[in-house]
C-alpha positions in Angstrom: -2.8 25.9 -1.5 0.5 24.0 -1.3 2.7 23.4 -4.7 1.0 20.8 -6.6 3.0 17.5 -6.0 3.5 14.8 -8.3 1.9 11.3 -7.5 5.4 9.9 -6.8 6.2 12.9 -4.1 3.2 11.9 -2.6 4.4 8.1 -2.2 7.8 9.5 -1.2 6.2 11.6 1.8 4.2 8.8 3.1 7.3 6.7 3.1 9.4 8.8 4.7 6.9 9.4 7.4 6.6 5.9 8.2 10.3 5.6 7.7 10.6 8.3 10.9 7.7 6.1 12.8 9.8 3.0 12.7 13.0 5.4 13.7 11.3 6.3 16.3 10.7 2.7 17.4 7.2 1.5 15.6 7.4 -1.8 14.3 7.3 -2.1 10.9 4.0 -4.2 11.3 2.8 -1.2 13.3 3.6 1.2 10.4 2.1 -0.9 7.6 -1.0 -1.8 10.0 -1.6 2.1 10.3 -0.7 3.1 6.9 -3.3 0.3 5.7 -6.1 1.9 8.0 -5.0 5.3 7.0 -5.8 4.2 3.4 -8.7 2.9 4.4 -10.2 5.4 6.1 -9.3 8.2 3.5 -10.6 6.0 0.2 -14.0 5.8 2.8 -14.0 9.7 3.1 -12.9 9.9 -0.8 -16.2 7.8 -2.1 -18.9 8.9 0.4 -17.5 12.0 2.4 -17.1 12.4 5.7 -20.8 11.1 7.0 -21.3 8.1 4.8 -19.6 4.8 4.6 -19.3 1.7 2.5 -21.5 -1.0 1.3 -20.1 -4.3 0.2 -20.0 -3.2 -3.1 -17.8 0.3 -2.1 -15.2 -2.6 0.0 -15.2 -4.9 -2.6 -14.7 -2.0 -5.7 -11.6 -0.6 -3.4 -10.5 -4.3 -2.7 -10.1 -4.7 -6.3 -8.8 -1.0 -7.0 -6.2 -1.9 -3.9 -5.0 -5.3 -5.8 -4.5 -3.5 -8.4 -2.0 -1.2 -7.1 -0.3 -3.7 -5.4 0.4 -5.5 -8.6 1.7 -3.1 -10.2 4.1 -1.7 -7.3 4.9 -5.9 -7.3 5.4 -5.9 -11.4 7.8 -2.5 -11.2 10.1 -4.2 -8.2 10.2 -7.6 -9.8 11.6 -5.6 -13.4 14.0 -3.8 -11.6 15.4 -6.6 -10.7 15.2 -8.7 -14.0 12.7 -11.1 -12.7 9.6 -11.4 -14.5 8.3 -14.0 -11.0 8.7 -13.5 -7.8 11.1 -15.6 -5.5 9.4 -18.4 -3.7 9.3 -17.3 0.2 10.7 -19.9 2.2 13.0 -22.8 1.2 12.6 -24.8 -1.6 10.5 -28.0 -1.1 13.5 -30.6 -1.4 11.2 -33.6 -0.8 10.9 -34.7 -4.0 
């Protein structure tokens, strides 16, 4: 068996995979698409093995489990950078 890793090694080697696919010429939607699907497919395999797949319930618990993750990752970015919001995207709305 490999060297245990740490959780953020783990990150780091998925990143710099898909850092070589767009290198290599993948879009960046490409990447994310396949890294998404990736997820997806291994969480499937994770909760019900490699025969079985997910009920509404399963999608919805990993929906929420995904958010989750993603907020966090969004929270740690935003303090790095002293903001405790994120920037609008897109102009401001000058109307008023």
């Amino acid at each position: 068996m490999a060297s245990q890793q740490t959780q953020q090694q783990a990150i780091e080697a998925f990143i710099n995979l898909a850092n070589q696919m767009k290198e290599q010429g993948s879009s960046i939607q490409f990447v994310s698409t396949a890294l998404m699907r990736a997820c997806a497919v291994y969480s499937t395999y994770v909760v019900s093995g490699n025969e079985g797949g997910l009920h509404s319930s399963g999608i919805d618990k990993l929906k929420e489990l995904f958010g989750s993750e993603l907020a966090h990752v969004q929270a740690a970015k935003l303090s790095e950078r002293g903001l405790s919001e994120a920037p609008q995207n897109g102009p401001p709305d000058l109307s008023n």
